[in-house]
VOBA-1610 file (N, C-alpha, C; in pm, whole numbers, padded with zeros to 5 digits, always signed):
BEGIN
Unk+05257+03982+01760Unk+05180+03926+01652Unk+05205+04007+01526Unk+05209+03924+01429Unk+05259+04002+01310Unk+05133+04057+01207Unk+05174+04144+01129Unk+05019+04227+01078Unk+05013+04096+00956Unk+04913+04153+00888Unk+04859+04010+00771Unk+04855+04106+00654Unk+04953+04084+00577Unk+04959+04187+00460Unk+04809+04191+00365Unk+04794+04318+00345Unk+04716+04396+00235Unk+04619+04272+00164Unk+04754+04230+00091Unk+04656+04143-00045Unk+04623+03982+00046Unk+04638+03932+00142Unk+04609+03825+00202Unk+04474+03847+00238Unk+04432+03920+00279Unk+04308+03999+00352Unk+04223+04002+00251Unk+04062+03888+00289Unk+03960+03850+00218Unk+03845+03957+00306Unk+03718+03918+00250Unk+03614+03956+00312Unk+03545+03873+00348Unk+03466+03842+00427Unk+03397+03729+00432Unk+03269+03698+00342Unk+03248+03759+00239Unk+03180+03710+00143Unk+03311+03585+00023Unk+03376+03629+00021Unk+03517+03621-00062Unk+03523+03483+00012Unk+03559+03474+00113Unk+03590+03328+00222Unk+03463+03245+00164Unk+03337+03275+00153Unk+03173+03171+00157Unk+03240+03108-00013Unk+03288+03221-00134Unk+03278+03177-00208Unk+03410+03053-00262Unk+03539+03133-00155Unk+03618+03043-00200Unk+03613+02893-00138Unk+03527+02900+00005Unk+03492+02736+00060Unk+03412+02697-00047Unk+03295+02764-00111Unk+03198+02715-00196Unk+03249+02603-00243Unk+03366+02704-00358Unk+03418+02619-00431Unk+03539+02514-00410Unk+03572+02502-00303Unk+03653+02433-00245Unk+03542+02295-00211Unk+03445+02282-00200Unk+03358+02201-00111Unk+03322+02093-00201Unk+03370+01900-00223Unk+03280+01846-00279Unk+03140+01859-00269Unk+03073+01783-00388Unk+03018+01775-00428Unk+02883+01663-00349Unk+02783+01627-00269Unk+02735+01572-00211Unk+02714+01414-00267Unk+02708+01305-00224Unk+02647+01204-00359Unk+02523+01202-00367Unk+02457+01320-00377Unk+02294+01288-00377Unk+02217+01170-00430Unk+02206+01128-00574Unk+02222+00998-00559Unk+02178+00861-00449Unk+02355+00888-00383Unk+02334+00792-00303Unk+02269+00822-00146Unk+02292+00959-00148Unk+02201+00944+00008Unk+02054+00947+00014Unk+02017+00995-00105Unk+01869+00949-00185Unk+01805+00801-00149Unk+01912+00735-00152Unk+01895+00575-00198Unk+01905+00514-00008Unk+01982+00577+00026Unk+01977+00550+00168Unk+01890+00588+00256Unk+01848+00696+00224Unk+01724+00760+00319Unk+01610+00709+00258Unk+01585+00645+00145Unk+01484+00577+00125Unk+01478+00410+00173Unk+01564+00357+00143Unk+01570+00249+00220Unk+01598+00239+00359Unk+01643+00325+00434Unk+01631+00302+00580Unk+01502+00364+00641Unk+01443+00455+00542Unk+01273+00491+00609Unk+01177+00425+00588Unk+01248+00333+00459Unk+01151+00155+00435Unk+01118+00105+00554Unk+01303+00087+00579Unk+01317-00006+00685Unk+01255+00030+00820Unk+01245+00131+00825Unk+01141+00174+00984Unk+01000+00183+00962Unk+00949+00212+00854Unk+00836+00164+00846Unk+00768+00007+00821Unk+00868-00062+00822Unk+00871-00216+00819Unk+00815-00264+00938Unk+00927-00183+00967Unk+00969-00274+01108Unk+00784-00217+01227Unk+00758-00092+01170Unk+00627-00043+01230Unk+00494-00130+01180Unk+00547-00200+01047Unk+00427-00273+01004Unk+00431-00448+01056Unk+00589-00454+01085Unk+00599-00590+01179Unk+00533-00565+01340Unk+00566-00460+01363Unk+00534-00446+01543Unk+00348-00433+01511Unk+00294-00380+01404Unk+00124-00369+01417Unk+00073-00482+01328Unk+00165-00603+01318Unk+00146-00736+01287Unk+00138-00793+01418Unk+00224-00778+01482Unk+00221-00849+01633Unk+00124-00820+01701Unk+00053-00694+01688Unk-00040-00628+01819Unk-00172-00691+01736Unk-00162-00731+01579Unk-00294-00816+01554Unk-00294-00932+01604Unk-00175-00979+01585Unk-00207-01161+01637Unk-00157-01184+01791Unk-00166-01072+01840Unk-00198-01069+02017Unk-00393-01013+02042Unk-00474-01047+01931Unk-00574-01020+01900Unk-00653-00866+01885Unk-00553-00783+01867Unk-00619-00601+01858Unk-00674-00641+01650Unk-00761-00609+01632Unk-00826-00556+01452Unk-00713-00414+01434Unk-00654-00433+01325Unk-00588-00343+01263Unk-00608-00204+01339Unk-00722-00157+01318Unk-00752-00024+01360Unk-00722-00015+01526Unk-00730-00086+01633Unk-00701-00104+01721Unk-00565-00113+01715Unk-00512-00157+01645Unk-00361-00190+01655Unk-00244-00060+01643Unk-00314+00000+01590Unk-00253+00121+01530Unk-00192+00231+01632Unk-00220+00241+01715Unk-00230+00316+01879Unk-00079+00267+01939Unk-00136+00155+01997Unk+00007+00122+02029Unk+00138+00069+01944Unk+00122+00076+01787Unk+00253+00037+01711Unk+00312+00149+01716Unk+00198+00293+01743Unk+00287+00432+01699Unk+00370+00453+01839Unk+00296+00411+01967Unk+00379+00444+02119Unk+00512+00359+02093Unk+00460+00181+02058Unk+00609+00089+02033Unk+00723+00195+01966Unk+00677+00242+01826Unk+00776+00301+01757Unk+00828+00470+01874Unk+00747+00493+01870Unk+00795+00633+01947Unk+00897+00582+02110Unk+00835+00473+02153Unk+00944+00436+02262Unk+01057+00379+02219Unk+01105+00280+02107Unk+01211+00293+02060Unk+01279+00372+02034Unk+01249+00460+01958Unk+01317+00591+01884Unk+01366+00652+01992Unk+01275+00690+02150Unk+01305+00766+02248Unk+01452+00673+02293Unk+01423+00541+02342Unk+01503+00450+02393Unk+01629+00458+02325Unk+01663+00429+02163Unk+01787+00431+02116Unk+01851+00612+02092Unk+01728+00676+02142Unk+01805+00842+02179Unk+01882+00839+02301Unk+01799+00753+02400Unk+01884+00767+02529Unk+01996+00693+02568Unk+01962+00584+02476Unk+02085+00532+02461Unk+02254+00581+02390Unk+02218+00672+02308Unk+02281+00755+02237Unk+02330+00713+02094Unk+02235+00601+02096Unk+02259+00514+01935Unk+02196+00589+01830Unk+02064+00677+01863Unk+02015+00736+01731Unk+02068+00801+01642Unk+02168+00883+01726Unk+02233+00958+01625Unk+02366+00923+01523Unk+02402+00792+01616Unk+02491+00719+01531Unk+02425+00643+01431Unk+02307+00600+01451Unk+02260+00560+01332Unk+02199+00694+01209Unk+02152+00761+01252Unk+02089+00846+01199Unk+02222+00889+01072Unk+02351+00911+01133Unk+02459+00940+01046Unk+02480+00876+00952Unk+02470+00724+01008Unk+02441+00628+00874Unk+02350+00618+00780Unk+02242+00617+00806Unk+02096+00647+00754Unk+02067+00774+00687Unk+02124+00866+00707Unk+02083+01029+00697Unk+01951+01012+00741Unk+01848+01091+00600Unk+01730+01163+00651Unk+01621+01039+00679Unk+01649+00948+00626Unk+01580+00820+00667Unk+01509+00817+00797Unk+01626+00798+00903Unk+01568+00825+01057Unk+01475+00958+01088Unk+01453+01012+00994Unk+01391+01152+01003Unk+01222+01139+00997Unk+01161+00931+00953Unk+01009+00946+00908Unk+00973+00975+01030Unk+00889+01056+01036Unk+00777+01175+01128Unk+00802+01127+01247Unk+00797+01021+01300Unk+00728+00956+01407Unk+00858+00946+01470Unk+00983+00895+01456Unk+01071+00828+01463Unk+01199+01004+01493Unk+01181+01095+01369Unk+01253+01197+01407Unk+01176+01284+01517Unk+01064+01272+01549Unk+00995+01370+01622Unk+01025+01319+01751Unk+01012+01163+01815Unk+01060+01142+01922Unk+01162+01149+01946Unk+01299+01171+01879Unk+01400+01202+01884Unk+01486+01335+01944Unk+01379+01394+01877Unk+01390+01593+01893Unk+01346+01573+02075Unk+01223+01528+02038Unk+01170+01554+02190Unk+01284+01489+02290Unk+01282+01373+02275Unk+01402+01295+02406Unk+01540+01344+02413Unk+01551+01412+02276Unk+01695+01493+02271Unk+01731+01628+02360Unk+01586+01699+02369Unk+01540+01834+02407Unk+01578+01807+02571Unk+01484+01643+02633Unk+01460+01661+02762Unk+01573+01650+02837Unk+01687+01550+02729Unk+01816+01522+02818Unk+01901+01619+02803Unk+01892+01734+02697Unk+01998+01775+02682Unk+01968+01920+02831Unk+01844+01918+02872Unk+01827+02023+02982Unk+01754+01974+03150Unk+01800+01811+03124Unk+01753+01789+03261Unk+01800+01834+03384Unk+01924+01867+03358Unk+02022+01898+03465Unk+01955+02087+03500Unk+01861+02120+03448Unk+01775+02237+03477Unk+01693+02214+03607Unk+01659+02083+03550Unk+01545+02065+03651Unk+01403+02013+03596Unk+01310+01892+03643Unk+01211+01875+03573Unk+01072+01982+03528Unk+01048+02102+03620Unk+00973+02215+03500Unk+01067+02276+03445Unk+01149+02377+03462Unk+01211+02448+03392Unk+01340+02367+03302Unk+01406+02266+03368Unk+01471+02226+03225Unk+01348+02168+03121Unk+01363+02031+03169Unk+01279+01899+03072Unk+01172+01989+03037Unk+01087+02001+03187Unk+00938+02027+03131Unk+00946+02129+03012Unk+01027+02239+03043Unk+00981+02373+02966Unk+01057+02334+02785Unk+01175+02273+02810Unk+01238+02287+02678Unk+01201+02146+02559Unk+01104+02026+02675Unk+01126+01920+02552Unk+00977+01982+02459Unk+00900+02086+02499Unk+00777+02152+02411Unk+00887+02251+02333Unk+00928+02292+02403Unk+00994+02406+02302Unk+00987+02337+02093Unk+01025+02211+02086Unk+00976+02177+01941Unk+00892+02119+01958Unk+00801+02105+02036Unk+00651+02025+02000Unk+00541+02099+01999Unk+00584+02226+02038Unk+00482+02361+02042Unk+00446+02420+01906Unk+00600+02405+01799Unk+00575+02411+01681Unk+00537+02374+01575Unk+00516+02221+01592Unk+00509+02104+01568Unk+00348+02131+01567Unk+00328+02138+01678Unk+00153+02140+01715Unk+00102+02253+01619Unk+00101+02342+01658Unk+00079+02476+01592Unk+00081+02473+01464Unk+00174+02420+01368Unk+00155+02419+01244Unk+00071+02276+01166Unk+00097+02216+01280Unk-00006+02107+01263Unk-00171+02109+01274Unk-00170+02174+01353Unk-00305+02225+01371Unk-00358+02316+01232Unk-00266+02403+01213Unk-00328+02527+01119Unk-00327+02450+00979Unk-00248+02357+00954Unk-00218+02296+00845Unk-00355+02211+00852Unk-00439+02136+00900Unk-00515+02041+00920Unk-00668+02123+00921Unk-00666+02240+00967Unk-00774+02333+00973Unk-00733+02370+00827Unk-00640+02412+00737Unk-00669+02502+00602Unk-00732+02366+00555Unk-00636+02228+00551Unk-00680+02124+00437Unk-00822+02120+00476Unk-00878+02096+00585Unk-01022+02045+00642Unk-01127+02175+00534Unk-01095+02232+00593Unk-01155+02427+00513Unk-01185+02394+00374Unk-01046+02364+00302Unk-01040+02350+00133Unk-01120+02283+00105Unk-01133+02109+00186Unk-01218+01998+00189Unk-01380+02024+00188Unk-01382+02113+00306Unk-01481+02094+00295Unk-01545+02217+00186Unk-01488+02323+00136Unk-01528+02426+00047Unk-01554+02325-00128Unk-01477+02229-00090Unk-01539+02190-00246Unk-01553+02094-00218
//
């Protein structure tokens, strides 16, 4: 193997800056425009499915329960199918509204460690992000409640 002369020889700060600038430019813009219209579009489609669960006779507020399981079993379903993420590429952060990226993480978590075993793969790793999830959800909901109720 041959040596790599003197002046060829970067640092790896030197490498971050020359990819930097080597690296287009993102179309922010347009993935702006896409992740807003495809998180339309899933929240549409959540306000078509808790249209249906009214005129199968549930009152709105009733309805609401199972449009979020409908949506969360899709999202799980086209994970296992392995379509989410092909869409998600298309979509960017779009596929990301709460409900829709969170079942994702989770069904992503359980398959990617079933072959563990159901406690120690699935069971233990599909919390591994819902533990965090919870936790800051919680503390986040206790400060606002706190603030709320202080004034």
């Amino acid at each position: 193997m041959a040596a790599v002369p003197e002046e060829l020889k970067i640092t790896a700060e030197e490498y971050r800056q020359m990819a930097k600038k080597a690296r287009p430019a993102p179309p922010l813009l347009r993935n702006a425009l896409i992740a807003f219209v495809s998180g339309g579009f899933i929240c549409l489609l959540g306000q078509v499915i808790q249209n249906i669960y009214i005129a199968f006779g549930f009152n709105p507020e009733e309805a609401s329960n199972p449009t979020v399981v409908t949506v969360i079993f899709l999202a799980s379903l086209l994970t296992g199918l392995g379509l989410f993420d092909r869409l998600a590429g298309i979509t960017g952060a779009g596929t990301a509204v709460p409900v829709t990226g969170f079942a994702n993480s989770l069904t992503a978590a359980a398959l990617e460690f079933k072959k563990e075993g159901l406690v120690l793969g699935m069971g233990s790793k599909i919390f591994s992000l819902a533990g965090s999830v919870l936790l800051f959800g919680v503390v986040t909901a206790f400060v606002v409640g706190l603030i709320s109720a202080l004034l």
